[in-house]
Phi, psi and omega in degrees: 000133177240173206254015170209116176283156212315319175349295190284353192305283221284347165238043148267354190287303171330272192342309183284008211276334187274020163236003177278340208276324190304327199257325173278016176229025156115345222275308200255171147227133193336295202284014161256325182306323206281313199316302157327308199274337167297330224256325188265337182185149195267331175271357171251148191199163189302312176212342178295167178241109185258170167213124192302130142303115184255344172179138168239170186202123177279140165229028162210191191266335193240006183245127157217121189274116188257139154281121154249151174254120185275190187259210176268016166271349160326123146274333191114170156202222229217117145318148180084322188278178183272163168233122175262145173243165197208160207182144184247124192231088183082018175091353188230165207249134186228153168215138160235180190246114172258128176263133182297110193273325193194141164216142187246151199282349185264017167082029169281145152217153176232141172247164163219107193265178173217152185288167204213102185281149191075346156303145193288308201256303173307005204249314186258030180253323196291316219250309171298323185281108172282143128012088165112339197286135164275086168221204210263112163242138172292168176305156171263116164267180163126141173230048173262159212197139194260139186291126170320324215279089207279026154278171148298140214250124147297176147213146164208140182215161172239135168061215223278331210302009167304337183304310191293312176313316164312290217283352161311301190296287187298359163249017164268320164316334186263341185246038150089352157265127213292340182253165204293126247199113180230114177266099184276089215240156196254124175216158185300289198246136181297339160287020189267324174342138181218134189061023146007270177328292194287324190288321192281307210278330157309318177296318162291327174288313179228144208246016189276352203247131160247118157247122201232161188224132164232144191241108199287346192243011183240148180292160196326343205251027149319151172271142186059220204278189192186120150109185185275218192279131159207158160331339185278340194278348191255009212277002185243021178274105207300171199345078172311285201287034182254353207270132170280156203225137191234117166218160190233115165184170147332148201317308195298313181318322190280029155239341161277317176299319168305330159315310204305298212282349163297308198279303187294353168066047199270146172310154173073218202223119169307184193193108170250148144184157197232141196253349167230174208302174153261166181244148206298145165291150186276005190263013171253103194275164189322124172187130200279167214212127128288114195245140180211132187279116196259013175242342159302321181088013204209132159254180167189147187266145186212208168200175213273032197220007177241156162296186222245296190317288206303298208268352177315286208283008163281340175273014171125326195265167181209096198296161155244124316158138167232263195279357207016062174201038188034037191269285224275008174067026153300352181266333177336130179214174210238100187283119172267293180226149165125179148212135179269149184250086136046070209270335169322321190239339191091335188306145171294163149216123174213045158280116158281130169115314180260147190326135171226180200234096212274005156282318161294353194217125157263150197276114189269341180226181187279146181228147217205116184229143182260079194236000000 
């Protein structure tokens, strides 16, 4: 039961401004104010930013798009970027990355989660979190972005990376832009399809919008395209090589497009982004690593072929983590002696001293991280 409703939360942020000063100059301390400030609403807090749930809605058999109301520590963001959220489960601080689907100027935001079997968080985000529930949203990142450029937009997307792309879209849309615009989303199965409804009824609305679906798991008598990303999917796209082109899906999909759009030579500069890790280049053969955590106190033999992360929590630690595919850098840790590899790019690294990112960076030599 709380004792002021959400209403008041979010014009309550002025108020509070003469106790944020007290606490940054030593007076107070933050985590006794919040406690206090809890006590009046589970969403008011001094400077963190909590959020109300005002509504979920499936828009798949296996995505479901939550409203949130944030409270007045919101800044804002972007369409396309990520939002990290946070949630305590059994005692323990879980955080995932979520793409901002919509942002509304009254401090509304939609997310879109997708199940995720055997996930920790998407599972109970999905069957649990209720209507009125609260919880802890994180900074926002992310630079996909709908291009300046008044050509025509690819959009290709796999599984959920339609999310970021959605929230591109429905807002160019609104604000009116005219040139021809091709949606490509890649899914296993026809109930995977996400936002169906709404993507058919823009496409009936603007007529500058093509939206098309390949169903990666389905026979030949499938409705549309069938199977995964290949160039054939694209030969009926009008002034292809005029087009700019933005795509999201897992690492391996965002790596065939990029083969694909190197070879078509297409304008401007592509815009990727991949929602799960990459994996070591296969020309790095197998070898064990000495790995050592110097603020844990702990060594451990490991090999050059996992991230940094991945074997962090098989010896026990648990670092802290966000998107785990090295976009939002909550995993950044500091390298002290050794070198790493990059699994994106491959480039090396053996500087001390400087940040590495431990979803991303695997051990090419024995290495010593301040973990």
């Amino acid at each position: 039961m709380t004792l002021i409703p959400f209403a008041w939360v979010r014009g309550c942020t002025r108020l509070l401004a003469p106790l944020r000063v007290l606490a940054a100059q030593g007076w107070l301390r933050e985590s006794d104010v919040d406690a206090g400030l809890k006590l009046l609403h589970p969403a008011l807090r001094l400077n963190r930013v909590f959020a109300r749930v005002v509504q979920r809605q499936w828009v798949a058999d296996d995505m479901l798009e939550l409203t949130l109301q944030a409270n007045g520590n919101w800044c804002g963001a972007q369409p396309g970027q990520h939002l990290q959220l946070f949630l305590e489960r059994n005692g323990v601080r879980l955080s995932r990355s979520y793409s901002l689907t919509a942002v509304q100027p009254n401090g509304c935001v939609q997310i879109a989660i997708k199940h995720q079997a055997g996930g920790r968080v998407s599972p109970y985000l999905l069957e649990h979190l209720a209507v009125g529930d609260v919880l802890e949203l994180g900074p926002v990142y992310g630079e996909l972005s709908w291009p300046e450029a008044h050509e025509g937009v690819l959009l290709l997307a796999a599984g959920s990376g339609i999310t970021p792309l959605l929230g591109l879209l429905r807002t160019a849309l609104a604000q009116g832009f005219s040139a021809p615009i091709t949606l490509l989303h890649y899914v296993r199965e026809q109930g995977q399809r996400g936002f169906v409804a709404e993507l058919q009824a823009l496409q009936a609305q603007h007529s500058n919008l093509q939206v098309r679906w390949s169903l990666t798991a389905a026979g030949v008598g499938a409705e549309g395209s069938v199977g995964r990303f290949t160039d054939k999917h694209l030969a009926d796209v009008a002034q292809l090589d005029q087009r700019r082109v933005l795509a999201c899906g897992p690492a391996g999909f965002v790596g065939q497009v990029q083969q694909w759009w190197q070879a078509a030579k297409l304008p401007g500069a592509l815009q990727v982004e991949a929602f799960t890790a990459p994996v070591l280049r296969a020309d790095v053969s197998l070898r064990e690593v000495r790995l050592g955590f110097a603020r844990s106190h702990q060594q451990a033999t490991a090999n050059n072929q996992l991230s940094l992360l991945e074997q962090a929590e098989a010896h026990g630690l648990k670092p802290a983590h966000g998107c785990r595919q090295g976009i939002c850098a909550s995993c950044t840790c500091t390298l002290l002696s050794g070198t790493v590899r990059d699994l994106r790019s491959g480039a090396l690294f053996s500087e001390p001293g400087q940040p590495i990112r431990l979803c991303v960076s695997a051990p090419h030599s024995d290495v010593d991280i301040d973990l």
